[in-house]
Backbone as CSV, one residue per row, in Angstrom:
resi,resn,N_x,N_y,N_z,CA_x,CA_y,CA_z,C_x,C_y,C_z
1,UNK,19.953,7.360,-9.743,20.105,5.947,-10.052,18.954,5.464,-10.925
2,UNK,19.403,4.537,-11.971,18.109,3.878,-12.613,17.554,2.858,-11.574
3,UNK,16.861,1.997,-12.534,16.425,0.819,-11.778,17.587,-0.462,-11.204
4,UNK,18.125,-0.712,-12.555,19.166,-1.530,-12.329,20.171,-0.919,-11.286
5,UNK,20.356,0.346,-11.012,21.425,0.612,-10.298,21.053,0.496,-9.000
6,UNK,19.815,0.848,-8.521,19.235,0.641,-7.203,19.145,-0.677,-6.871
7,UNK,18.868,-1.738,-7.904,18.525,-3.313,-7.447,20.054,-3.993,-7.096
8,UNK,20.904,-3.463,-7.725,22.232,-3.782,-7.293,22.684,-3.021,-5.705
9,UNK,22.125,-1.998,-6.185,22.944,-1.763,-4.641,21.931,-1.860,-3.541
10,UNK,20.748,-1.986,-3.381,20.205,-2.669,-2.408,20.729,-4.364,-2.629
11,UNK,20.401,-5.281,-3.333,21.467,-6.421,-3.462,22.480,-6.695,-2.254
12,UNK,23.521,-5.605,-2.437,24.893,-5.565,-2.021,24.369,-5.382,-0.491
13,UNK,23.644,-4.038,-0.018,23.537,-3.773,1.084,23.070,-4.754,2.043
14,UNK,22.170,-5.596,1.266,21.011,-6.606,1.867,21.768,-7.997,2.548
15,UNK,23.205,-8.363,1.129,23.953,-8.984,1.267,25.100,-9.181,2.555
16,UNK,25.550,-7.790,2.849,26.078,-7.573,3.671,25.785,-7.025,5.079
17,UNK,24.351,-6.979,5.090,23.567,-6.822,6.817,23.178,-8.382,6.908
18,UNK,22.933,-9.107,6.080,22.384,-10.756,6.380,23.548,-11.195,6.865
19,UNK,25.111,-10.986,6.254,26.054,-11.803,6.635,26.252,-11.304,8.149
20,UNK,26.397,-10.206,8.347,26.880,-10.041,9.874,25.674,-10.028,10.268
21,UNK,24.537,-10.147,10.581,22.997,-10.173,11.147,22.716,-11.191,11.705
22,UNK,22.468,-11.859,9.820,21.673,-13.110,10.104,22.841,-14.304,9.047
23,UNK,23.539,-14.940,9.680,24.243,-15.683,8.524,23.645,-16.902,8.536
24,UNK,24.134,-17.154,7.533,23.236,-18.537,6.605,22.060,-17.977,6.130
25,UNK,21.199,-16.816,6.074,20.190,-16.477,5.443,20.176,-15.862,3.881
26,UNK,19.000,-16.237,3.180,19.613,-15.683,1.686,18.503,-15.064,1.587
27,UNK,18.731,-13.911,0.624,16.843,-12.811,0.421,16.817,-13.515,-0.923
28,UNK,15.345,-13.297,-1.345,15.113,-14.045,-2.525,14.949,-13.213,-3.381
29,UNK,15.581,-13.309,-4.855,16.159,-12.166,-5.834,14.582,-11.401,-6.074
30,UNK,13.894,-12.123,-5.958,12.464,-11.499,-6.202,11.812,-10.232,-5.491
31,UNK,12.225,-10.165,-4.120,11.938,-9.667,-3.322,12.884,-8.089,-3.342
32,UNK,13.900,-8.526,-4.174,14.900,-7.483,-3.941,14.628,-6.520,-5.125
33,UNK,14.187,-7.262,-6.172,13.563,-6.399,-7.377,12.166,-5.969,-7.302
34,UNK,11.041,-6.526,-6.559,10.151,-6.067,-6.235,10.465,-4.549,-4.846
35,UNK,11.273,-4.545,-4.520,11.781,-3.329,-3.236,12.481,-2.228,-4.344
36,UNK,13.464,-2.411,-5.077,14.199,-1.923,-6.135,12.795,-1.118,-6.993
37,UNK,12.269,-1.695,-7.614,10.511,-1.193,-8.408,9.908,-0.262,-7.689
38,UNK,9.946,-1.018,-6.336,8.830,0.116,-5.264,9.564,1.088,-5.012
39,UNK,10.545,1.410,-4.879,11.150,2.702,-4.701,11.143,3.739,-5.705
40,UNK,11.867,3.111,-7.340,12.135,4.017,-8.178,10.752,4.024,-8.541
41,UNK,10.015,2.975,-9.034,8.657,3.660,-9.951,8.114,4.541,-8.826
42,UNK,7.426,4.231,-8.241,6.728,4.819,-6.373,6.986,6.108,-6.336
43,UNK,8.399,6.777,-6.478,9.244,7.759,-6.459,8.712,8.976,-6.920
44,UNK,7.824,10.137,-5.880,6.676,10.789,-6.896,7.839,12.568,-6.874
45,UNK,7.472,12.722,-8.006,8.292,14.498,-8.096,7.526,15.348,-8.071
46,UNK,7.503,16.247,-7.205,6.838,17.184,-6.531,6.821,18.426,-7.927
47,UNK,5.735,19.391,-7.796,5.735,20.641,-8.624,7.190,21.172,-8.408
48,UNK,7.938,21.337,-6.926,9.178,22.133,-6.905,10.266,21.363,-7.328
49,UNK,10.128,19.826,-8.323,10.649,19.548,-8.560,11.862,18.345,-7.748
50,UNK,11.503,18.541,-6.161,11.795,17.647,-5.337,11.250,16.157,-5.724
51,UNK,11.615,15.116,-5.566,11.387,13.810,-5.356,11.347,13.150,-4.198
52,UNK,10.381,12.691,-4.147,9.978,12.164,-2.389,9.910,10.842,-2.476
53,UNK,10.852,9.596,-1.809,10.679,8.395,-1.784,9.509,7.826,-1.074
54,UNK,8.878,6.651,-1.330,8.170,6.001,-0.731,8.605,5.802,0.690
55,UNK,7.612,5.890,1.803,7.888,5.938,3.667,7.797,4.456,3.768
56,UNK,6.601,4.053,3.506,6.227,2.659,3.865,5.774,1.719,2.927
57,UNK,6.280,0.333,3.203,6.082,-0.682,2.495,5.521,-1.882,2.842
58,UNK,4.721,-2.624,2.176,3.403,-4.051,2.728,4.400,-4.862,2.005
59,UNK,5.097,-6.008,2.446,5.603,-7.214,1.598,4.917,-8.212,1.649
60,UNK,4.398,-8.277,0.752,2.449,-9.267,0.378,3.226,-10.674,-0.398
61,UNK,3.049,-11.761,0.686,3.947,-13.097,0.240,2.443,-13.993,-0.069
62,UNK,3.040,-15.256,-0.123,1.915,-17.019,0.639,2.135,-17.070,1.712
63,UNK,0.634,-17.008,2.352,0.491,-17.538,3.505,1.534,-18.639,4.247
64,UNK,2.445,-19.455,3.187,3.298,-20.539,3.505,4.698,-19.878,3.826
65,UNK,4.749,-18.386,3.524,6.006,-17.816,3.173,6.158,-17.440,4.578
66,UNK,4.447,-16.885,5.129,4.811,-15.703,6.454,5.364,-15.568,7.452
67,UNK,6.117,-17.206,8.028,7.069,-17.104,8.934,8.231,-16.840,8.777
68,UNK,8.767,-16.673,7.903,10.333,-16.362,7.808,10.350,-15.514,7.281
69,UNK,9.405,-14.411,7.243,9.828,-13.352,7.058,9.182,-12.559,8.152
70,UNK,9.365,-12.714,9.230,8.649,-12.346,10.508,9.923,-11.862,11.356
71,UNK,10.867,-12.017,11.173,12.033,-12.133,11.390,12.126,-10.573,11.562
72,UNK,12.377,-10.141,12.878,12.423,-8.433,12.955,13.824,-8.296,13.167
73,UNK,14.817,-8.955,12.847,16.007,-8.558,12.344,15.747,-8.532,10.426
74,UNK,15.646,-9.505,10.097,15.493,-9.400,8.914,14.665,-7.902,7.905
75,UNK,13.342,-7.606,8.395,12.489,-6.622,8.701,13.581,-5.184,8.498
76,UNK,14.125,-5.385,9.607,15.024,-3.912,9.940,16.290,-3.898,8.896
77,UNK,16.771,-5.414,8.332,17.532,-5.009,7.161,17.180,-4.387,6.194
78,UNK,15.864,-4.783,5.941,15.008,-4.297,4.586,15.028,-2.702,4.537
79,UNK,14.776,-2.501,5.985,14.175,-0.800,5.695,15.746,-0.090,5.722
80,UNK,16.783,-0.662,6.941,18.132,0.042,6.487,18.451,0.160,5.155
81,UNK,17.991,-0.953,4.742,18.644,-0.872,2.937,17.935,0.184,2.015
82,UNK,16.521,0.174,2.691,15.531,0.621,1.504,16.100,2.513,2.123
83,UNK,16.136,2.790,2.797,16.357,4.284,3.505,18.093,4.457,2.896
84,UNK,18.801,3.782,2.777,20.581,3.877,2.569,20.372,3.926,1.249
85,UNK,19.680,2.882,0.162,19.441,3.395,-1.683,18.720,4.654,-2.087
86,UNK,17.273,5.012,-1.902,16.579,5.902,-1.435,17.744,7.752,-1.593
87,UNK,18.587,7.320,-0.516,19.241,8.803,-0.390,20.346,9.123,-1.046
88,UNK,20.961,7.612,-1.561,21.905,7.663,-2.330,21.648,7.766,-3.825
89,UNK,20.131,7.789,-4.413,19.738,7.884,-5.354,19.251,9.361,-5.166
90,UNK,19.208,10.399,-4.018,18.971,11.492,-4.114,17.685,11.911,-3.839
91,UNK,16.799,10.722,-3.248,15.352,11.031,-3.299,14.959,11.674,-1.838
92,UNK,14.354,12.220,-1.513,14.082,13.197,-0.461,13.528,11.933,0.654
93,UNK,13.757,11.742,1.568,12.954,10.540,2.581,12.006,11.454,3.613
94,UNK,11.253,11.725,3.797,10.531,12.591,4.739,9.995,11.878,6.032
95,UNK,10.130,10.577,6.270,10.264,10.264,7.349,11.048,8.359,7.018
96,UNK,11.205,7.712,8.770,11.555,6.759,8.141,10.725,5.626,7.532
97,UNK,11.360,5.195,6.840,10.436,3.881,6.493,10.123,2.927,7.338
98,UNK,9.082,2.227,6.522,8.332,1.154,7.772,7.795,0.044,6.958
99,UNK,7.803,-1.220,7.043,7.300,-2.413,6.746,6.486,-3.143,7.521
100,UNK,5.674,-3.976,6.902,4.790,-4.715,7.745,4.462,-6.067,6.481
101,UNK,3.779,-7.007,6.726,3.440,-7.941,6.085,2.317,-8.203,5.824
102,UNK,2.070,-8.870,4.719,0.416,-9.575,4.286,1.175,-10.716,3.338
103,UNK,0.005,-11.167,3.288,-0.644,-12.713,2.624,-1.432,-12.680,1.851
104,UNK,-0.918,-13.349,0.722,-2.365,-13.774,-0.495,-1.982,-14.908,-0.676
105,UNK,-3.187,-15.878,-0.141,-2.922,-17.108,-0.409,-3.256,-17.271,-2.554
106,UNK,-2.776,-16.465,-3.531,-2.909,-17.009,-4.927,-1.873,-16.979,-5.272
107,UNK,-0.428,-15.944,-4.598,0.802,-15.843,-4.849,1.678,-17.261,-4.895
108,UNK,2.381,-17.530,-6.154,2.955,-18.731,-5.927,4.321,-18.678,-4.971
109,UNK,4.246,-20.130,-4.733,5.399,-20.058,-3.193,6.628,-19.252,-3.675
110,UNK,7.432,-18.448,-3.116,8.512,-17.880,-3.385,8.641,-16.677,-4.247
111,UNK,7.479,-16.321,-4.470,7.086,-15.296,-5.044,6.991,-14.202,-3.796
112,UNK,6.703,-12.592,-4.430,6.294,-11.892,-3.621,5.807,-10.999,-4.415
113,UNK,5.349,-9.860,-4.000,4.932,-8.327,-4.255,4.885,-7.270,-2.920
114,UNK,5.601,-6.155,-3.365,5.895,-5.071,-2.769,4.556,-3.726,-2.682
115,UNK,4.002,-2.924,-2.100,3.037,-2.443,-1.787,3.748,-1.398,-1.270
116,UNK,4.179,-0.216,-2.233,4.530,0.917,-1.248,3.673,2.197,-1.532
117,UNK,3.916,3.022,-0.321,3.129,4.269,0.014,3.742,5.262,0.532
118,UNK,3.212,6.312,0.522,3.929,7.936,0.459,3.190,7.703,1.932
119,UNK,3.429,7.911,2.938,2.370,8.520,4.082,3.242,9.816,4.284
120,UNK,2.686,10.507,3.812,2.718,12.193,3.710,1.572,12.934,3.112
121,UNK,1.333,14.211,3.530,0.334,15.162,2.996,0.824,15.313,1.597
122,UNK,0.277,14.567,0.998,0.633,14.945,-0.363,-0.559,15.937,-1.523
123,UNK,-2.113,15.483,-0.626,-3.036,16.596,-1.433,-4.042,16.811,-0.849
124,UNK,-4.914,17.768,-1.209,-5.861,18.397,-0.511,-7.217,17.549,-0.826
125,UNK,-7.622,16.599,-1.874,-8.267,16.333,-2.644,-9.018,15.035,-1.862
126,UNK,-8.371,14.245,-0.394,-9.011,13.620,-0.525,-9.926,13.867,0.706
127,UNK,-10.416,14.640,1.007,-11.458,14.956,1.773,-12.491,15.469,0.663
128,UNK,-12.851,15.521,-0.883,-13.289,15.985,-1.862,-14.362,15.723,-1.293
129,UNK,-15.471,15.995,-2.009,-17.384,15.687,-1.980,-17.003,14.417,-3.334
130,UNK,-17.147,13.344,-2.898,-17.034,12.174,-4.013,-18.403,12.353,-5.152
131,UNK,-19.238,13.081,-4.349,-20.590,13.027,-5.199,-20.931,14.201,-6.004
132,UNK,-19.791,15.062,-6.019,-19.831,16.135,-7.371,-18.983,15.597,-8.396
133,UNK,-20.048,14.341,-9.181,-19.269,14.067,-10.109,-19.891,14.733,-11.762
134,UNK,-19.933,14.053,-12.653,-20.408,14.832,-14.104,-21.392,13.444,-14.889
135,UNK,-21.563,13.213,-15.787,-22.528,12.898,-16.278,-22.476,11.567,-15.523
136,UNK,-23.852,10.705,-15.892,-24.226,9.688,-14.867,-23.419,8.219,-14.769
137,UNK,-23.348,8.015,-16.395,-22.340,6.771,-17.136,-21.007,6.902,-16.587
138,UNK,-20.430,8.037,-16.134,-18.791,8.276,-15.881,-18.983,7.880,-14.572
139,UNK,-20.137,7.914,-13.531,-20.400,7.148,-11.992,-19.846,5.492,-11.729
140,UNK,-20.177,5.265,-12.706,-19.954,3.732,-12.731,-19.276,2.622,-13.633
141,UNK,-17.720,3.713,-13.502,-16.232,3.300,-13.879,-16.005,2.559,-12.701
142,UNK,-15.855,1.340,-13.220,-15.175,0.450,-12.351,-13.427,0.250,-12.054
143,UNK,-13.091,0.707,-10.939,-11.994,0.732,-10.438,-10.696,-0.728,-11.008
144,UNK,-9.522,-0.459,-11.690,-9.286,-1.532,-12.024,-8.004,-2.327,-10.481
145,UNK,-8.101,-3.455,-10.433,-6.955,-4.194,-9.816,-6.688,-3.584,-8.054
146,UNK,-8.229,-2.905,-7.843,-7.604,-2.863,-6.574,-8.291,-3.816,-5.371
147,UNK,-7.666,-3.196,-4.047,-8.145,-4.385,-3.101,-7.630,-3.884,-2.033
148,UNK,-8.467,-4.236,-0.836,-7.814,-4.162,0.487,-6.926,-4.814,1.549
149,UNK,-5.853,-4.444,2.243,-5.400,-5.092,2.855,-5.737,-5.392,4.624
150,UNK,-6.279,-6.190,4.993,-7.350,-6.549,5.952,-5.878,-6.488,7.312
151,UNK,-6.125,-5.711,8.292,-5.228,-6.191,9.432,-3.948,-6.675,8.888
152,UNK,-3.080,-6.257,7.928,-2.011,-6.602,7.302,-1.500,-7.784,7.066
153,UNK,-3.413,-8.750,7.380,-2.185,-10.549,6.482,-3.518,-10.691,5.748
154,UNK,-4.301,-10.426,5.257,-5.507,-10.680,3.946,-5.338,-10.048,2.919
155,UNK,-5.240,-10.156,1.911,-6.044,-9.399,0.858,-7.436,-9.677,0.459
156,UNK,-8.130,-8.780,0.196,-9.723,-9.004,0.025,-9.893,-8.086,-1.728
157,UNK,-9.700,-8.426,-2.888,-9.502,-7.759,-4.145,-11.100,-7.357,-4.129
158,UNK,-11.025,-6.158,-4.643,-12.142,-5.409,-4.393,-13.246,-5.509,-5.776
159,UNK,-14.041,-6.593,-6.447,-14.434,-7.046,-7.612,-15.442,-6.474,-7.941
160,UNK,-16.339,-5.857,-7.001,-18.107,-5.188,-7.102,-17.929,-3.400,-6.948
161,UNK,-18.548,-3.347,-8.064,-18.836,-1.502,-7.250,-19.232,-1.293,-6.070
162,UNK,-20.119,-1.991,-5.971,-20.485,-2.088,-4.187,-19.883,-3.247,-3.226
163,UNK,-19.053,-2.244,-1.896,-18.417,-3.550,-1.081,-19.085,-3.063,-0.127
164,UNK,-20.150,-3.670,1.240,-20.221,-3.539,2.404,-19.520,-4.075,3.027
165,UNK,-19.014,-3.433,4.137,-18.338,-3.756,5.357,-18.947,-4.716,6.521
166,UNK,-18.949,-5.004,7.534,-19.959,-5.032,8.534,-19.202,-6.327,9.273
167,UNK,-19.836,-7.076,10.381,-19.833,-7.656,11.368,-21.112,-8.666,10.486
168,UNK,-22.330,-7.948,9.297,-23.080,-9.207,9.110,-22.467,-9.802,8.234
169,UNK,-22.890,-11.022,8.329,-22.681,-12.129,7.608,-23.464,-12.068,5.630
170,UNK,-23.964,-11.408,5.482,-24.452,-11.062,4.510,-23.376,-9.511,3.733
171,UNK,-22.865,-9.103,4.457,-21.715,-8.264,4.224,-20.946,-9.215,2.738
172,UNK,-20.260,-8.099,2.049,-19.434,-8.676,1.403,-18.297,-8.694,1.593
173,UNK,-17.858,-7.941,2.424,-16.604,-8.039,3.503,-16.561,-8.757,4.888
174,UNK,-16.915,-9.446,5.448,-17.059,-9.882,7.006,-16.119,-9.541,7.684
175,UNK,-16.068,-8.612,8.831,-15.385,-8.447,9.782,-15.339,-9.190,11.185
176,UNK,-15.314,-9.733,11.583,-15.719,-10.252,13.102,-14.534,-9.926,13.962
177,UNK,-15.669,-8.509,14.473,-14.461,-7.822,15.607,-15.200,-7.735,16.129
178,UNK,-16.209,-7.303,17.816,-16.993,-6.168,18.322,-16.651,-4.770,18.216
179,UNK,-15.510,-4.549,17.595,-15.499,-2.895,17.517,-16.005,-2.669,16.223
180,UNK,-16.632,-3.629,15.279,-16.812,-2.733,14.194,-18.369,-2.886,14.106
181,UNK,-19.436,-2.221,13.140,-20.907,-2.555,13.548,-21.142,-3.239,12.541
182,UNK,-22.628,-3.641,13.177,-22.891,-4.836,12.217,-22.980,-4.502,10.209
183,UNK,-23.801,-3.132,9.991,-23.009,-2.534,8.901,-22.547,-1.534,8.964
184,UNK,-21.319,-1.821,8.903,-20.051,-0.157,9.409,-20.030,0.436,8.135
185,UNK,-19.385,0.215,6.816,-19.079,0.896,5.851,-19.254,0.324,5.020
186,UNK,-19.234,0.983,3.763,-19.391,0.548,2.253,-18.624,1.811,1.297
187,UNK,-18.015,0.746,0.528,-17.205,1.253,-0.650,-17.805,1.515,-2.292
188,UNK,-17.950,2.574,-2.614,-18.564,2.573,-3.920,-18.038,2.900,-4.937
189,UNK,-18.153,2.472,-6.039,-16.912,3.175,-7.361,-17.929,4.261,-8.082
190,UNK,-17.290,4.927,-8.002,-17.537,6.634,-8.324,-16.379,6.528,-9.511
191,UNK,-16.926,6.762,-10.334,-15.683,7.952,-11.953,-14.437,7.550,-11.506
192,UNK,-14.285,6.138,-11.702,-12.720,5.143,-11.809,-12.803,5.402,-10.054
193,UNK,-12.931,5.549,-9.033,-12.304,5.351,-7.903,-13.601,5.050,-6.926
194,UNK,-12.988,4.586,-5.867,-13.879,3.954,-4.980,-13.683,5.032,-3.454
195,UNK,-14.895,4.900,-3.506,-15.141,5.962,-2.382,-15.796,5.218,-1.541
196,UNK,-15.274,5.607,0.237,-15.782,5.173,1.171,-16.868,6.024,1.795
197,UNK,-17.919,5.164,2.152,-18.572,5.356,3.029,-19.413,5.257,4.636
198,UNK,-19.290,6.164,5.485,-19.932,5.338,6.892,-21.452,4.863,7.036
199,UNK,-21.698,3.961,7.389,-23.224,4.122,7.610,-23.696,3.978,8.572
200,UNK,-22.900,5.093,9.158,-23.302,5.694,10.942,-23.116,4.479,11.764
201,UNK,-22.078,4.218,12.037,-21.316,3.126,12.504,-21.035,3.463,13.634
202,UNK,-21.033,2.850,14.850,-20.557,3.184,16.394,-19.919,3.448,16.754
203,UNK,-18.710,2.965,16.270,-17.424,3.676,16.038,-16.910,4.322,15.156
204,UNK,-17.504,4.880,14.290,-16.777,5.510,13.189,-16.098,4.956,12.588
205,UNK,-16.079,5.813,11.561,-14.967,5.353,9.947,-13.765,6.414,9.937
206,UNK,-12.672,6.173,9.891,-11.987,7.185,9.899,-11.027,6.790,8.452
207,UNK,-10.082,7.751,7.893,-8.798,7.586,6.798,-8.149,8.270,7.246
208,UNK,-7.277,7.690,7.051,-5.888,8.750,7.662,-5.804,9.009,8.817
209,UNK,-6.276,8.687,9.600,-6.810,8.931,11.345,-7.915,10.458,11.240
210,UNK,-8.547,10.784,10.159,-9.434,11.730,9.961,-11.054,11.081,9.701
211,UNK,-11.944,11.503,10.921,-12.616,10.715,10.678,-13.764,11.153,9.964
212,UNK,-14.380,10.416,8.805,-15.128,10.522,7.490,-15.952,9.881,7.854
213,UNK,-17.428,11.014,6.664,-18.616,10.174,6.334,-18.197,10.183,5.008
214,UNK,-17.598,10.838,3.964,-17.835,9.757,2.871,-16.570,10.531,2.246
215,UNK,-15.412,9.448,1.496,-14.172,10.111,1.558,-13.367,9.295,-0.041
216,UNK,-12.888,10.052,-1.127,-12.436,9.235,-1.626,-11.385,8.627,-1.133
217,UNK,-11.017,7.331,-2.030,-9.688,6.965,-1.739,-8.849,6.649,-2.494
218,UNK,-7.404,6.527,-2.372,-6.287,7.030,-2.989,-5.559,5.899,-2.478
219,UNK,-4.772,5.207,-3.393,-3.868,3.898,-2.893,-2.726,4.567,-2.161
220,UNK,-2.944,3.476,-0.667,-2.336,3.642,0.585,-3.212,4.619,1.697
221,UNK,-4.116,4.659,0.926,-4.905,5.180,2.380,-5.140,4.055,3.700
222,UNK,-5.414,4.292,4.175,-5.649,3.584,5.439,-6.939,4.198,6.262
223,UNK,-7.687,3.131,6.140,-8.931,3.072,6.594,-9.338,2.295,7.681
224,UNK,-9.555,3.193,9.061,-9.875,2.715,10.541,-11.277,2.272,10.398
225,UNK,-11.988,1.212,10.987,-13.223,0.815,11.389,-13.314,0.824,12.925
226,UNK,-13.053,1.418,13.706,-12.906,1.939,15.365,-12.316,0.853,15.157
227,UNK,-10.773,1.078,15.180,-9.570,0.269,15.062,-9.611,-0.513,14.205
228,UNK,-9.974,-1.059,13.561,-9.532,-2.313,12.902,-8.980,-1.400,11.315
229,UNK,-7.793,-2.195,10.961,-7.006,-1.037,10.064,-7.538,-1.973,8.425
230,UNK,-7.618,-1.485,7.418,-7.523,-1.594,6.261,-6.622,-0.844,5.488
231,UNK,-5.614,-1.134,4.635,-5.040,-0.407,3.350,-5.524,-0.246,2.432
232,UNK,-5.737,0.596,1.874,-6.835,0.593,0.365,-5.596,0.541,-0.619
233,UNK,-5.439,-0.048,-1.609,-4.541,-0.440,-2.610,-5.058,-0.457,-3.890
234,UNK,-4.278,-0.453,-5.495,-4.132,-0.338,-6.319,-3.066,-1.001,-7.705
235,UNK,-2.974,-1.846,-8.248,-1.964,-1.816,-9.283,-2.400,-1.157,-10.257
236,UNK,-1.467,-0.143,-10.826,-1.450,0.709,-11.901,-2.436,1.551,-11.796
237,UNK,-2.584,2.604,-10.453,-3.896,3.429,-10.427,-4.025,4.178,-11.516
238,UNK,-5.156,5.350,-11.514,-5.092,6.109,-12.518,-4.475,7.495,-11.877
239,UNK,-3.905,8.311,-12.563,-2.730,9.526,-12.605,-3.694,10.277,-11.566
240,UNK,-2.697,10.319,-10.446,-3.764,11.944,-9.537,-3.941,12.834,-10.290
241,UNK,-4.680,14.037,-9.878,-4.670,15.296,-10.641,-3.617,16.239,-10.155
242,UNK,-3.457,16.222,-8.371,-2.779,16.794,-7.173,-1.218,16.419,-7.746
243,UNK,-0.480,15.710,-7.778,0.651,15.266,-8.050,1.181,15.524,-9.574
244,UNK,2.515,15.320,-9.759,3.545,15.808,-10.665,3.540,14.263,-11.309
245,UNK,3.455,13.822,-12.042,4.249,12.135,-12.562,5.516,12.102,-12.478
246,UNK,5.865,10.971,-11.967,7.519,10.309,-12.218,7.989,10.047,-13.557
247,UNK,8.910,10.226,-13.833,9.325,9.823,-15.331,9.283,8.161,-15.417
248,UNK,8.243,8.249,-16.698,7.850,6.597,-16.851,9.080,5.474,-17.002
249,UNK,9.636,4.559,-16.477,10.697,3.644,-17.110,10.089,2.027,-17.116
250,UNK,11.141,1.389,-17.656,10.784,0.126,-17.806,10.685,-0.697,-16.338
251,UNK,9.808,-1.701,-16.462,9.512,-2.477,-14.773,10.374,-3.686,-15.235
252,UNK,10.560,-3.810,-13.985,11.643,-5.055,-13.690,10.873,-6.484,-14.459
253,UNK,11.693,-7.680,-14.558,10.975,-8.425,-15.300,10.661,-9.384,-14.987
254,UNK,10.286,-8.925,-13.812,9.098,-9.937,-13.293,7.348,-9.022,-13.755
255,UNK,6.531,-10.300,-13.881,5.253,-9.508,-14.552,4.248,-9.346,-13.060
256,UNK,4.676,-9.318,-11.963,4.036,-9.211,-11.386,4.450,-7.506,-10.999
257,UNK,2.989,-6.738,-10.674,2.275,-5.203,-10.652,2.725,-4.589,-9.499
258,UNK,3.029,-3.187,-9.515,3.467,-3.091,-7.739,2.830,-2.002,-8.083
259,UNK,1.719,-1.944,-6.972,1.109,-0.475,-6.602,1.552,-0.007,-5.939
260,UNK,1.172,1.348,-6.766,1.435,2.619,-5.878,0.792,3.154,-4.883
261,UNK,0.760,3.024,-4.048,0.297,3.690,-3.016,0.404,5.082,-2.183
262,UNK,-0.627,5.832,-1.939,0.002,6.712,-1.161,-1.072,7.430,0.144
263,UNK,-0.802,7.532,1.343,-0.853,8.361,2.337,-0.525,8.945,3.595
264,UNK,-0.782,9.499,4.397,0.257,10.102,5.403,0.222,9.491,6.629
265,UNK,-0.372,8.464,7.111,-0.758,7.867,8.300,0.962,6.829,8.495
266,UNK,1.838,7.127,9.731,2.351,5.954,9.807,2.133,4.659,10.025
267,UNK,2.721,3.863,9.186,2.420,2.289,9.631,3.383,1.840,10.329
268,UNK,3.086,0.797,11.524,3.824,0.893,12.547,4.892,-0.842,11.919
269,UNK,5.963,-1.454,12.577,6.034,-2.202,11.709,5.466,-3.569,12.788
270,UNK,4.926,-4.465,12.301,4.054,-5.642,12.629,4.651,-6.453,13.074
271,UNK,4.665,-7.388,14.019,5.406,-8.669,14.527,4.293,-9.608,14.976
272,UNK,4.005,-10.233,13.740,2.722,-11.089,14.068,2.877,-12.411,15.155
């Protein structure tokens, strides 16, 4: 399936689980082409030539949006639909899909963006040594358009080569949990990507539920602070080395970016 063919027939599917589901409810065309995008672009082809759909998806609204789409009937239409196009387009599903929600309060009302991720072993690369890099100037490529997703309703856009984590208030991240320490971690941009680091934190830093002292990261990782979850995210990352590219096509026409994301940790789905 192209693009257009997937946005239609998720459309149809979406159309016809709301009527017997939820009637009187309408999905907003935006949302359906932002899901339509995240699938086919997202859509990574393996060396054997297999294609593996995106597992899981963040639907990142306004803060004004986040109750009605809280709706865990609604929720479970999304992913029936997104798992029923997906296989009918031929793409390999390796487990099921899963949704959860966030908030950016800059998104205008009725707007959205889609956030999907591979959580699968897809490479060996990110347990790398971040600090065997090559000349000194290539250290301090600044990462473009990415950002974290805080407990799945913040975004925190990631603007400094250097982000500390912490519980202090002088942090450039503030956490206020007791499980996390007062400075738990820090993020550094290394040669275009941002690499995490622990700084011997009480609870540990973990990715992927693997727990790290210093780890790159790869959009859709997921980054534990002794529980407290972060998504590490991306629009328009730069090309893995580990992975095959998707064949490039045109994006839907809306100008808003859908990163790609990818890693193997399931996300469970959220009912805030």
């Amino acid at each position: 399936m192209n693009l257009q063919e997937i946005e239609t027939r998720l459309q149809s599917l979406i159309e016809v689980d709301l009527l017997n589901l939820l009637p009187g409810r309408k999905m907003e065309d935006v949302v359906v082409q932002q899901l339509a995008a995240a699938i086919r672009l997202n859509t990574t082809t393996l060396e054997d030539g297999s294609a593996i759909a995106p597992n899981a998806y963040t639907l990142v609204v306004h803060p004004v949006e986040l109750s009605k789409w809280q709706d865990q009937k609604l929720l479970t239409i999304l992913l029936h639909s997104i798992a029923t196009v997906a296989q009918e387009a031929g793409f390999r599903v390796t487990m099921s899909p899963t949704i959860q929600i966030a908030t950016d309060e800059k998104l205008p009302l009725n707007d959205a963006r889609v956030v999907a991720s591979h959580r699968i072993e897809l490479m060996a690369e990110t347990s790398a040594n971040p600090l065997d890099t090559g000349q000194p100037e290539e250290q301090n490529i600044m990462p473009e358009n990415a950002f974290l997703i805080v407990e799945g309703v913040k975004v925190f856009p990631l603007k400094q080569p250097v982000v500390n984590i912490g519980r202090r208030l002088d942090n450039q991240l503030v956490i206020d949990d007791p499980r996390v320490s007062r400075n738990h971690a820090q993020l550094r941009a290394i040669k275009g990507r941002f690499v995490v680091f622990d700084l011997n934190s009480t609870g540990g830093t973990f990715v992927n539920g693997q727990r790290a002292s210093q780890t790159v990261l790869y959009p859709g990782d997921v980054i534990s602070l002794a529980g407290v979850a972060l998504i590490f995210g991306q629009d328009n990352p730069p090309p893995r080395p580990d992975v095959k590219e998707s064949s490039i096509i045109s994006r839907p026409t809306t100008d808003r970016p859908t990163a790609v994301l990818s890693d193997h940790s399931t996300a469970r789905l959220k009912k805030k």
